[in-house]
DSSP file (Angstrom, degrees, kcal/mol; ACC not computed):
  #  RESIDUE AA STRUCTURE BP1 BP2  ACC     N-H-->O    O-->H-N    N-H-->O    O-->H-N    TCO  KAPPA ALPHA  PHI   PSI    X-CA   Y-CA   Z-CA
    1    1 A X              0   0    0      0, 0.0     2,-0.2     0, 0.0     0, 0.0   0.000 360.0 360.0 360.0 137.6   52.2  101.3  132.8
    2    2 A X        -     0   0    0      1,-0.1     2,-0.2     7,-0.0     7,-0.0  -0.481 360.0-124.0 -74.9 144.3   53.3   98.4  130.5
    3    3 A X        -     0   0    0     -2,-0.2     3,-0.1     1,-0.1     6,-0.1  -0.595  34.7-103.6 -79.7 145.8   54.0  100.1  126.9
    4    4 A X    >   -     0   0    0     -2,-0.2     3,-1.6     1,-0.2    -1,-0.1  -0.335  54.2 -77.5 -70.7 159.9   51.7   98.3  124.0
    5    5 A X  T 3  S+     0   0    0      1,-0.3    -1,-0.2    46,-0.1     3,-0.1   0.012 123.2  31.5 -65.8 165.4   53.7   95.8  121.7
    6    6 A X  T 3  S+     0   0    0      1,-0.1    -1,-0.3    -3,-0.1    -2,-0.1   0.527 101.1 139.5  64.7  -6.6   55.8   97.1  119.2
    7    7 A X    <   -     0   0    0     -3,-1.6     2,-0.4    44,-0.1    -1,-0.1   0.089  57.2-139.2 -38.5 150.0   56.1   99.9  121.6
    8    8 A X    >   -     0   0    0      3,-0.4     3,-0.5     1,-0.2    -4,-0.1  -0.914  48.7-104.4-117.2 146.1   59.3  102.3  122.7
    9    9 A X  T 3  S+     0   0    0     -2,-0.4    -1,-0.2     1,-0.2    -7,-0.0   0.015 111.2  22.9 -58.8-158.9   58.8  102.7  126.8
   10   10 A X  T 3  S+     0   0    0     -3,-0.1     2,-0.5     1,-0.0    -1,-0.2   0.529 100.4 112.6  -2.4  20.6   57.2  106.6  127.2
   11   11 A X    <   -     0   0    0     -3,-0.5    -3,-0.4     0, 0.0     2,-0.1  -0.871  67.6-136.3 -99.0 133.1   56.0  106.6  123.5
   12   12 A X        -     0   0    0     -2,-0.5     2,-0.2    -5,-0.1    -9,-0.1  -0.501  21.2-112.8 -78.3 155.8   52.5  106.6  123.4
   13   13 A X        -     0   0    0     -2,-0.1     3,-0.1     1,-0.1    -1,-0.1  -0.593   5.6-147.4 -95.4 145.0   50.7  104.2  120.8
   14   14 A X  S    S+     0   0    0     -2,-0.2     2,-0.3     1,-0.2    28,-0.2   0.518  93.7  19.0 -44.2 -30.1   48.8  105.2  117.9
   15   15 A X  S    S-     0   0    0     26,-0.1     2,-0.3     4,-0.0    -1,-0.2  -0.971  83.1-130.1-157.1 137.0   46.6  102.5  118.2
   16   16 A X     >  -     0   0    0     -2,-0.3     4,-2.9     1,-0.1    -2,-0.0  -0.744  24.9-119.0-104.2 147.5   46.1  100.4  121.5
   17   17 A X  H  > S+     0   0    0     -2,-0.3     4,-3.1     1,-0.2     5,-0.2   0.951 124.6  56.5 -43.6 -30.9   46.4   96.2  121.2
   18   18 A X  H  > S+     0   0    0      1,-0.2     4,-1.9     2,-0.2     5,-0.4   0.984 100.9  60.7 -84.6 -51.2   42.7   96.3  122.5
   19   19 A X  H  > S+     0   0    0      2,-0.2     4,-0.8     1,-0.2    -1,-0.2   0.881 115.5  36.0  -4.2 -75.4   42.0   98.8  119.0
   20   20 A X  H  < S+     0   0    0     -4,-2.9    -1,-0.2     1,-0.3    -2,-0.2   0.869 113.0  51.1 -52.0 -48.5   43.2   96.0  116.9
   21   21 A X  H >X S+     0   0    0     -4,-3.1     4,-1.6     1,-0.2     3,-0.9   0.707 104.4  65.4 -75.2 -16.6   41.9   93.0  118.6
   22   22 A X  H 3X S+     0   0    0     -4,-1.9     4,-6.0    -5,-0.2     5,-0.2   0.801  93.7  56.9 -50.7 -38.1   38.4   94.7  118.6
   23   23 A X  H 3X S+     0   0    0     -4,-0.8     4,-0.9    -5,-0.4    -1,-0.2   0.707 104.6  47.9 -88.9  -1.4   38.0   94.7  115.0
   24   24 A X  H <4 S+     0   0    0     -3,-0.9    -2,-0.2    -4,-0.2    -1,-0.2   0.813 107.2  57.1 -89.6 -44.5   38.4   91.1  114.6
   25   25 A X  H  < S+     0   0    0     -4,-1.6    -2,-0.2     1,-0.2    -3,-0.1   0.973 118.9  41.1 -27.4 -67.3   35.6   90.7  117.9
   26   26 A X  H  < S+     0   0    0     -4,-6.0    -1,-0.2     4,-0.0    -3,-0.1   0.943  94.0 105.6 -53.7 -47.4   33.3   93.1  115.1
   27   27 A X     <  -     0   0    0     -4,-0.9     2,-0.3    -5,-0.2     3,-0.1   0.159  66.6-131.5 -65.2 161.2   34.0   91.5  112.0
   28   28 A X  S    S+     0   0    0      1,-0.4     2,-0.2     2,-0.1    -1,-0.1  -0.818 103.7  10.0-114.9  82.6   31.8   89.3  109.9
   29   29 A X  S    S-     0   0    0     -2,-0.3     2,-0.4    -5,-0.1    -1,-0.4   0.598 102.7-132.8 -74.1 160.7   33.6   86.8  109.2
   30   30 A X        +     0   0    0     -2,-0.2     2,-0.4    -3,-0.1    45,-0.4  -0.220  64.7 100.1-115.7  77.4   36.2   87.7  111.3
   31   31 A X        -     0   0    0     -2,-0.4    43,-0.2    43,-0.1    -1,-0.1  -0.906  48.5-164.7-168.4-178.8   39.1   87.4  109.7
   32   32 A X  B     -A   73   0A   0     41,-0.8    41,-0.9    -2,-0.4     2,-0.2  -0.037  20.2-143.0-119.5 173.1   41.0   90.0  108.3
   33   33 A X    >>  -     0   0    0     39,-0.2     4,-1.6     1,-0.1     3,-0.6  -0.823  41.6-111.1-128.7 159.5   43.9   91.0  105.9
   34   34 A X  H 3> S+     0   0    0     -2,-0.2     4,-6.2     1,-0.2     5,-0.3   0.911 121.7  56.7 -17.4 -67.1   46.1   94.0  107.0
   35   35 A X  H 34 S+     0   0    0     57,-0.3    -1,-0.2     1,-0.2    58,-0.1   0.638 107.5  48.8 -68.1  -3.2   44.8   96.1  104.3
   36   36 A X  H X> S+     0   0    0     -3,-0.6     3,-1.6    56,-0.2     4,-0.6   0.881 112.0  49.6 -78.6 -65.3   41.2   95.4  105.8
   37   37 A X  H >X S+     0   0    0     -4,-1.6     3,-4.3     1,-0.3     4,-2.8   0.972 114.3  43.6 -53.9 -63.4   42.7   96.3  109.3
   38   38 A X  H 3< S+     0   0    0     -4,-6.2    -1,-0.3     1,-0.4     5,-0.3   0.836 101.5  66.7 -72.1  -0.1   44.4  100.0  107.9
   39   39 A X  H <4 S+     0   0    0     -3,-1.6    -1,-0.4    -5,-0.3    -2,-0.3   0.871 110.3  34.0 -75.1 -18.6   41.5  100.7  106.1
   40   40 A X  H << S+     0   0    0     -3,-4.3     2,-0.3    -4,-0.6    -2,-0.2   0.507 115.4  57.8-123.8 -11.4   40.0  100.9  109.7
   41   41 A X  S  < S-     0   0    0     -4,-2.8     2,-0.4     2,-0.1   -26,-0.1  -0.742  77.8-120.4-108.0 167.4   43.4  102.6  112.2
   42   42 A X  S    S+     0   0    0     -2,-0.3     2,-0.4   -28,-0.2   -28,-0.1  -0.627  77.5 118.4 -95.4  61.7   45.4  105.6  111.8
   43   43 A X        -     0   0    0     -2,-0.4    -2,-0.1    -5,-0.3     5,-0.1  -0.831  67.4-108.7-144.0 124.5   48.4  103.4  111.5
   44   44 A X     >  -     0   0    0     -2,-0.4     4,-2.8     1,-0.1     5,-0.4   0.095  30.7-123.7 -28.6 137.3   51.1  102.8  108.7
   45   45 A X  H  > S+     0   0    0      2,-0.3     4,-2.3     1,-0.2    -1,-0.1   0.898 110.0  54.0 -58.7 -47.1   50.9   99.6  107.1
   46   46 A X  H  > S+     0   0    0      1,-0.2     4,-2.6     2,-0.2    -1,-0.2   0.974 111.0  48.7 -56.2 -58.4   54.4   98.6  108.0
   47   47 A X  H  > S+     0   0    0      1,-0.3     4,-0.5     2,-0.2    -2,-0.3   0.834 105.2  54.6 -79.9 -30.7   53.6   99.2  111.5
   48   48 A X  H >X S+     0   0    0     -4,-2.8     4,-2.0     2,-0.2     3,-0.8   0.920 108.8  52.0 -49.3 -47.2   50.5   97.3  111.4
   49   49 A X  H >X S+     0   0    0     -4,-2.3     4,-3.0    -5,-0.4     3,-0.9   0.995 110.3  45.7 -43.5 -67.2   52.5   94.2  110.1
   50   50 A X  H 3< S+     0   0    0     -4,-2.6     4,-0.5     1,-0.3    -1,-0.2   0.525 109.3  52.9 -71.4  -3.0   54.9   94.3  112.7
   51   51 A X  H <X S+     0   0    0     -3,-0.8     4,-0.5    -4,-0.5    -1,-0.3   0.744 113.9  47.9-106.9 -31.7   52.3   94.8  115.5
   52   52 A X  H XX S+     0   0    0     -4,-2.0     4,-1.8    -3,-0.9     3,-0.8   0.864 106.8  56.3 -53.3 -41.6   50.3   91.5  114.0
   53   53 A X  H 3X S+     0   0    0     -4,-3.0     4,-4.2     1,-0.3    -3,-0.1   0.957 109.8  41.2 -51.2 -54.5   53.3   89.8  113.9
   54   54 A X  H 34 S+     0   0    0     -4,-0.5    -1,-0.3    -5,-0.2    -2,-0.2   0.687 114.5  50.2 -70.1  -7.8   53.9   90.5  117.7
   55   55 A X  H XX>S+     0   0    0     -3,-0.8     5,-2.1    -4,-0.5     6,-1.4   0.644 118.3  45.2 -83.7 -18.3   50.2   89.8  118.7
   56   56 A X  H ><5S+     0   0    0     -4,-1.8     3,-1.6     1,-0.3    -2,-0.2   0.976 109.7  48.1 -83.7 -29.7   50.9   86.7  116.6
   57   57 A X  T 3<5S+     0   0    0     -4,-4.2    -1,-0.3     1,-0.3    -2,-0.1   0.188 112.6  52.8 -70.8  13.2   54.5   85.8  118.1
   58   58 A X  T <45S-     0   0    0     -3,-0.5    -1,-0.3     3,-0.1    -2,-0.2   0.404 121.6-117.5-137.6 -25.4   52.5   86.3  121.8
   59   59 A X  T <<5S+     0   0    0     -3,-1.6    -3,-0.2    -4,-0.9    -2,-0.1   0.494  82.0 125.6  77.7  23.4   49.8   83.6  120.2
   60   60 A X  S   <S+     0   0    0     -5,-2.1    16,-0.5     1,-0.2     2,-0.3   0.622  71.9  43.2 -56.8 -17.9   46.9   86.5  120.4
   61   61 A X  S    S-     0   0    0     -6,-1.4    -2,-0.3    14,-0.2    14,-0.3  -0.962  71.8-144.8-142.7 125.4   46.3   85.8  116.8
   62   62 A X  E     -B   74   0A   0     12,-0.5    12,-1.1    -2,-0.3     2,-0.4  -0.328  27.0-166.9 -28.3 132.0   46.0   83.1  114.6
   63   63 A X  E     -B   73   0A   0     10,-0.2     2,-0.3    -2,-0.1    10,-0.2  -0.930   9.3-171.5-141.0-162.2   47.4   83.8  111.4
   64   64 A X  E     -B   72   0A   0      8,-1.1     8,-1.1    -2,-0.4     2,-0.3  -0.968  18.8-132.0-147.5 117.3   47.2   81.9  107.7
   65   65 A X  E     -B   71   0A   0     -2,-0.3     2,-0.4     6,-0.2     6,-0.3  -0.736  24.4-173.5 -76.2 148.0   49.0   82.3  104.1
   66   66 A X        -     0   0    0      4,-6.0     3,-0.4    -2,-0.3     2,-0.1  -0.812  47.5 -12.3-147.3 101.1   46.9   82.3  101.8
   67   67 A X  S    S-     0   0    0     -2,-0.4     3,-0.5     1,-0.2    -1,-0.2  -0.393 103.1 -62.4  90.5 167.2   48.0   82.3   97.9
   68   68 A X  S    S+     0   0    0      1,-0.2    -1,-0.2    -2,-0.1    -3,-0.0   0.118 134.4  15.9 -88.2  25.9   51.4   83.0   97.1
   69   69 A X  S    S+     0   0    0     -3,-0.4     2,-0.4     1,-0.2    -1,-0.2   0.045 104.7  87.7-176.9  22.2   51.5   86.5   98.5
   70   70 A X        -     0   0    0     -3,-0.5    -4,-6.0    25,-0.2     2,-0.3  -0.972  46.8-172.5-134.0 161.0   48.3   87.0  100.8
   71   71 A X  E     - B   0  65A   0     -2,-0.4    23,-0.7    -6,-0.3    -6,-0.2  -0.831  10.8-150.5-130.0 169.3   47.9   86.1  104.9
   72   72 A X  E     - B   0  64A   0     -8,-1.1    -8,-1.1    -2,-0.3     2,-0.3  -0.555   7.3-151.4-126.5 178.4   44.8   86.2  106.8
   73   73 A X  E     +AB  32  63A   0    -41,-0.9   -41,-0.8   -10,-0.2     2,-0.3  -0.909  19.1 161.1-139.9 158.4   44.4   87.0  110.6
   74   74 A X  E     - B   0  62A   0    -12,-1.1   -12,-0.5    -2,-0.3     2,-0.5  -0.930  43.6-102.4-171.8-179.9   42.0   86.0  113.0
   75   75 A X    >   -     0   0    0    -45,-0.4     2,-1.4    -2,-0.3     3,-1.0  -0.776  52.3-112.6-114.1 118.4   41.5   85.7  117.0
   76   76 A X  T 3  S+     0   0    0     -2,-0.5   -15,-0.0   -16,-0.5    -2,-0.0  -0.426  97.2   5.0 -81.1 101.0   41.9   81.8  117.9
   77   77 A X  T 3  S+     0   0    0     -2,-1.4    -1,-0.2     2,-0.1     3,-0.1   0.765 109.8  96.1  90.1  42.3   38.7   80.1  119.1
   78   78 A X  S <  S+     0   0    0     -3,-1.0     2,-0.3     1,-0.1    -2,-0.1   0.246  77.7  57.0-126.1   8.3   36.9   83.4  118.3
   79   79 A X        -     0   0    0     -4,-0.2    -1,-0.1     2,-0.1    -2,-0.1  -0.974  53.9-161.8-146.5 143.0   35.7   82.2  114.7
   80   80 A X  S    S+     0   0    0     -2,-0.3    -1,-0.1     2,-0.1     0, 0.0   0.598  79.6 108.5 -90.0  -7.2   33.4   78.9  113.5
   81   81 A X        -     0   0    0     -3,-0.1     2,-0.3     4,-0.0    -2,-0.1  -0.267  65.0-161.6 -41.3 137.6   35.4   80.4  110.3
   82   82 A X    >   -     0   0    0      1,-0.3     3,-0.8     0, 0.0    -2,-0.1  -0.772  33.5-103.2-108.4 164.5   38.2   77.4  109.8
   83   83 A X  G >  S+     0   0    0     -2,-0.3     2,-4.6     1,-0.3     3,-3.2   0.980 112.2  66.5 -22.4-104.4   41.5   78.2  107.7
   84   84 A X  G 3  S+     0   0    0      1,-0.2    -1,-0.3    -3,-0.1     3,-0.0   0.155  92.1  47.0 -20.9  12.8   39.9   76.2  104.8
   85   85 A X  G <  S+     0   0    0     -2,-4.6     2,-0.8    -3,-0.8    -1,-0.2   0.195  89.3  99.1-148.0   6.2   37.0   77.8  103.7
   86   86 A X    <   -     0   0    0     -3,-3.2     2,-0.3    -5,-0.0    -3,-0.0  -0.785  59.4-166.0-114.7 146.8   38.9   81.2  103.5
   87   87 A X        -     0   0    0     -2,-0.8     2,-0.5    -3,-0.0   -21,-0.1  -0.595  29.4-102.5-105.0 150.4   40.1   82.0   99.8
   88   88 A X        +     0   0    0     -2,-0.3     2,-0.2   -18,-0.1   -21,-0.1  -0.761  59.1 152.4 -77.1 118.2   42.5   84.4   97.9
   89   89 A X        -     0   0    0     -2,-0.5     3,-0.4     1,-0.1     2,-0.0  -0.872  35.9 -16.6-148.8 133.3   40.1   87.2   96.3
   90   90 A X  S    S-     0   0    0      1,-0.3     3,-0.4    -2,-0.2    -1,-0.1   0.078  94.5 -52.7 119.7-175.2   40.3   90.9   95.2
   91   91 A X  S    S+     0   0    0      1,-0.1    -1,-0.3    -2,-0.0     0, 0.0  -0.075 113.3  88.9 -89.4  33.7   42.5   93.5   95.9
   92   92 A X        +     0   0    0     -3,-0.4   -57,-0.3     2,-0.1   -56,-0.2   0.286  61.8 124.8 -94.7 -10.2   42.2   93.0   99.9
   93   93 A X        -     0   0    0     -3,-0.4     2,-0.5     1,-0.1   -23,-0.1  -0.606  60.7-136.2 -62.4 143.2   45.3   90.3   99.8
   94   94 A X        -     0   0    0    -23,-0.7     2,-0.2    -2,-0.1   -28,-0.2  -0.831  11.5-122.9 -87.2 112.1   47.5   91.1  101.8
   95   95 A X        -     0   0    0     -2,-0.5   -25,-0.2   -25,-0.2   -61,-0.1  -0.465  30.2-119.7 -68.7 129.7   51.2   90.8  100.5
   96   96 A X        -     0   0    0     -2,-0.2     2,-0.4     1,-0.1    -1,-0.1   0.235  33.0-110.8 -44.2 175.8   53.1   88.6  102.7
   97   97 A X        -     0   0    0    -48,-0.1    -1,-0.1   -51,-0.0     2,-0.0  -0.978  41.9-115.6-118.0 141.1   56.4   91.0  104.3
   98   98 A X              0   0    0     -2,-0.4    -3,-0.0     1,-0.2     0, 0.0  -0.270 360.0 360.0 -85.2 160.9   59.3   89.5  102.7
   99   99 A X              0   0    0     -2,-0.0    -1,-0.2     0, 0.0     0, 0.0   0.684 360.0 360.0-145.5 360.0   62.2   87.7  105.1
């Protein structure tokens, strides 16, 4: 059995890809911040980053900046949502990860 991204082989995941990518499938609109996303796993924030990042570097997610310190996420050709029409609000931005 293939290990889930962000994975060590025999370490088991906290959280399976199909976990994540589900909760953009639910949401209304769907797309998401991080801090949207850990309000809903049992998973570290950091490690949530770095496990979008790889769904995103694999092109499983779409992702967006949005504002000078928030990103968005989404499923590509799974939303009529476009880029444009989603805005920096609240405390649900997501702070970029610095590089």
């Amino acid at each position: 059995m293939t290990p889930e991204i962000g994975q060590k082989p025999g370490r088991k995941p906290r959280v399976t890809d199909d976990e994540i990518l589900q909760l953009f499938k639910d949401a209304d609109p769907p797309v998401l911040t991080a801090s949207a996303l850990a309000d809903e796993l049992p998973i570290g924030h950091r490690a949530l980053l770095n496990r979008l990042n790889t769904l995103w570097d694999r092109e499983t997610l779409d992702r967006m900046d949005v504002g000078p310190r928030g990103r968005v996420w989404w499923l590509p050709g799974h939303t009529s949502t476009t880029p444009e029409t989603v805005t920096e609000s609240g405390p649900d931005v997501e702070e970029r990860r610095e590089q």
